[in-house]
C-alpha positions in Angstrom: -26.0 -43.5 -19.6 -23.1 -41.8 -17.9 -19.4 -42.4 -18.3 -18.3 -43.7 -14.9 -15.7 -43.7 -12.9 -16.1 -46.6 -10.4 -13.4 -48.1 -7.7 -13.5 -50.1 -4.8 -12.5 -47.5 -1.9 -10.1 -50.4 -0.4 -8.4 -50.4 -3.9 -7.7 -46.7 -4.1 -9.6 -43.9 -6.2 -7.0 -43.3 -8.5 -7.8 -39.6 -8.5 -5.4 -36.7 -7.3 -7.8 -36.3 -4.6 -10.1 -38.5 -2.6 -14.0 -37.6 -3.8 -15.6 -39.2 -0.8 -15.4 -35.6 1.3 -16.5 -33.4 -1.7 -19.2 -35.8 -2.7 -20.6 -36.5 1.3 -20.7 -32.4 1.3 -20.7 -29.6 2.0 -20.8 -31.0 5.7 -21.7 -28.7 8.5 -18.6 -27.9 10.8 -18.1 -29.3 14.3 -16.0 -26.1 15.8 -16.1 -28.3 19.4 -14.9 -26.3 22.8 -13.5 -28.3 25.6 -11.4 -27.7 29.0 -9.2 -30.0 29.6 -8.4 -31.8 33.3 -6.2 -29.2 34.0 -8.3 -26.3 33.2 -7.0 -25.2 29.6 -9.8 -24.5 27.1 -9.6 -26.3 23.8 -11.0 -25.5 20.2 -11.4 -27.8 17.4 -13.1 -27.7 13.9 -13.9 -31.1 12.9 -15.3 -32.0 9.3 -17.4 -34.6 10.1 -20.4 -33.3 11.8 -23.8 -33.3 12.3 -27.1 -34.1 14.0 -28.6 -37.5 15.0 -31.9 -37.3 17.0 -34.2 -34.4 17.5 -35.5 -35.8 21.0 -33.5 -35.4 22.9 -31.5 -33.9 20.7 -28.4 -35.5 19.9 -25.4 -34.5 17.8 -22.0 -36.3 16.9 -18.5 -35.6 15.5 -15.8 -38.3 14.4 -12.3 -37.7 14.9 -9.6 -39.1 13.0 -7.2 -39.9 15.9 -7.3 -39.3 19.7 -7.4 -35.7 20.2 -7.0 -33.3 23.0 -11.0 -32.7 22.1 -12.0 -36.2 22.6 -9.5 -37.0 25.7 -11.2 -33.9 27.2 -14.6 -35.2 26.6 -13.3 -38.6 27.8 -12.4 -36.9 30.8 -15.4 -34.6 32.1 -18.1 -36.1 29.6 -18.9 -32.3 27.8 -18.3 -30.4 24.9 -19.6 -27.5 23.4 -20.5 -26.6 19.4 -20.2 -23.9 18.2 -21.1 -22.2 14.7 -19.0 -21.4 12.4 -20.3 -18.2 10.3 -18.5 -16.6 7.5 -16.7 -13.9 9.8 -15.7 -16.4 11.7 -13.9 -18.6 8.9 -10.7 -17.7 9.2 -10.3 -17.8 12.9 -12.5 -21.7 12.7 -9.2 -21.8 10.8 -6.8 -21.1 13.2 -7.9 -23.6 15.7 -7.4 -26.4 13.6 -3.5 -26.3 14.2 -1.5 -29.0 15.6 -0.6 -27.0 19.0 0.4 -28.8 22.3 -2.2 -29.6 25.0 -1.3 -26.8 27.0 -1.8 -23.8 24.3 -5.4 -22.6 23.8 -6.7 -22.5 20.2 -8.6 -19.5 21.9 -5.7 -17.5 22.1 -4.2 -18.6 19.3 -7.2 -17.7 17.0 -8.2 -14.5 19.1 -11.5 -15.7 20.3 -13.0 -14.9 23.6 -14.3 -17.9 25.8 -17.8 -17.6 27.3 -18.6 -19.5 30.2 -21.3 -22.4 29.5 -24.5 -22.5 31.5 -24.8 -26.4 32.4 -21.4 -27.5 31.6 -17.7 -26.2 32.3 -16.7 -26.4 28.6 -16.9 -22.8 27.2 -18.4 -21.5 24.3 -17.3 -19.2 21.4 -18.1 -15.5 22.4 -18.2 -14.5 19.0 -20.3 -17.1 17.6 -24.1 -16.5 16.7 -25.0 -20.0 17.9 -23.8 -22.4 20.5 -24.8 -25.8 21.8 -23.7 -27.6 25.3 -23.5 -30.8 25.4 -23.1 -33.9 27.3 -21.4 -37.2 25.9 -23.5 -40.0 25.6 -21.5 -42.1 23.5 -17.0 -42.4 23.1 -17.0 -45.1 19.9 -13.9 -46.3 18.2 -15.3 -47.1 14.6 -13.3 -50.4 12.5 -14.1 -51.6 9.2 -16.0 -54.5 7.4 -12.9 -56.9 8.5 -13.1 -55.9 12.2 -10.4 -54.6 12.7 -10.2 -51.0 14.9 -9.3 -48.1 12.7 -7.7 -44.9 14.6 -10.6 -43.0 14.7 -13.8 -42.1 17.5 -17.1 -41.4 17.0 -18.3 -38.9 19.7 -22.5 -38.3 20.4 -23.2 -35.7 22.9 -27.2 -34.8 23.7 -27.7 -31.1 23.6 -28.7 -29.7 27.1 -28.5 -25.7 26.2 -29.0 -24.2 23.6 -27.6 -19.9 22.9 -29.2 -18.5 19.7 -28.7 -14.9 18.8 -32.3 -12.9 18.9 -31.2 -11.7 15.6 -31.3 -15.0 13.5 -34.8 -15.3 15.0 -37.5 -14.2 12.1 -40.9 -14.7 13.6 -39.5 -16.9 15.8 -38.1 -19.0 13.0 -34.2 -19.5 12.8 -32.9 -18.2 9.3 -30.5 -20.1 8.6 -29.5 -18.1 5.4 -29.1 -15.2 7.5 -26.4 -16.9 9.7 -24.2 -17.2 6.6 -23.0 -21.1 7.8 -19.5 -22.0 6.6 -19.6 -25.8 5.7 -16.9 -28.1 4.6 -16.8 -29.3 1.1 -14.1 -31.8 -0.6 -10.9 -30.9 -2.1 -7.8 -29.7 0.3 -9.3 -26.5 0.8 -13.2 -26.2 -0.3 -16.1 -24.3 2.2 -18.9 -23.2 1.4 -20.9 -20.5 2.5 -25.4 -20.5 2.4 -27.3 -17.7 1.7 -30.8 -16.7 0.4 -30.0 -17.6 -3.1 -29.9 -21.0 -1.9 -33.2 -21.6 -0.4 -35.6 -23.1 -1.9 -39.0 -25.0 -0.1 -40.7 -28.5 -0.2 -43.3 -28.8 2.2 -43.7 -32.9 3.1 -46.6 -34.6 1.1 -49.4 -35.1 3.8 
């Protein structure tokens, strides 16, 4: 039998830090580019991430507030993700500062935007792996009571997909190779994966 620490999240943790992110972890990262109505290109990591569907595939990020990412997407109905590796940490970084509207986390991070295929959005030159997306569904999320909490669920269904040839082994992504950042818990936790990692389980049949 373990000794437990139990709370009811409405009640408080009663920790110096919230365990929720560190235990729901380490999360892939949603490094999501937009353009605004105006034309200015936006960059955004966001720690809740991840993938919902596989056809079509669909992914989704949730923002805590109304962002200049999810006005943007509100406003054309694209987005694009982009992976974070572990070069590209520090610049993922970067973006994630409270700038106005009208500066670029691409300049401010020193990233080169790369013009999307399908969408206007741009992608993340330097990044190994991109995804364009259109929005399928803009969802404020609220709790058990009802009530609306200040923060939207955004779904997107991938309709390009950029993989570097190099990640490709025997036509295979390796995702070890990639070196993925993902977010843990704490105020400052990543991780990175790498081959001593992996391990294999092949479904019973």
């Amino acid at each position: 039998m373990h000794d437990t620490h139990s709370y009811e999240p409405r009640l408080g943790h009663g920790l110096p830090h919230d365990p929720f992110n560190a235990i729901v972890g380490p999360r892939p990262i949603g490094w999501i580019s937009t353009k605004s109505a105006k034309g200015i290109f936006n960059l955004a990591p966001y720690s809740f991430f991840n993938a919902f569907n596989y056809v079509p595939p669909i992914i989704g990020f949730s923002s805590i507030g109304w962002k200049d990412t999810v006005r943007n997407i509100s406003d054309n109905g694209e987005f694009v993700w982009n992976l974070c590796t572990r070069d590209l940490a520090e610049a993922m970084n970067q973006s994630c500062a409270a700038v106005p509207p009208e500066t670029s986390e691409f300049d401010l991070a020193g990233l080169t935007p790369l013009p999307s295929e399908k969408i206007a959005a741009p992608r993340v030159a330097q990044s190994p792996v991109s995804f364009e997306c259109r929005s399928t569904l803009i969802q404020q999320l609220s709790g058990l009571d009802g009530v609306a909490v200040p923060t939207w669920l955004v779904l997107g269904e991938v309709v390009m997909v950029h993989i570097d040839k190099r990640l490709l082994r025997d036509g295979v992504y390796d995702t070890a190779a990639a070196d993925h950042v993902m977010r843990g818990g704490g105020p400052a936790d990543y991780f990175s994966i790498g081959p001593s990692q992996l391990f294999k389980m092949f479904r019973p049949r």
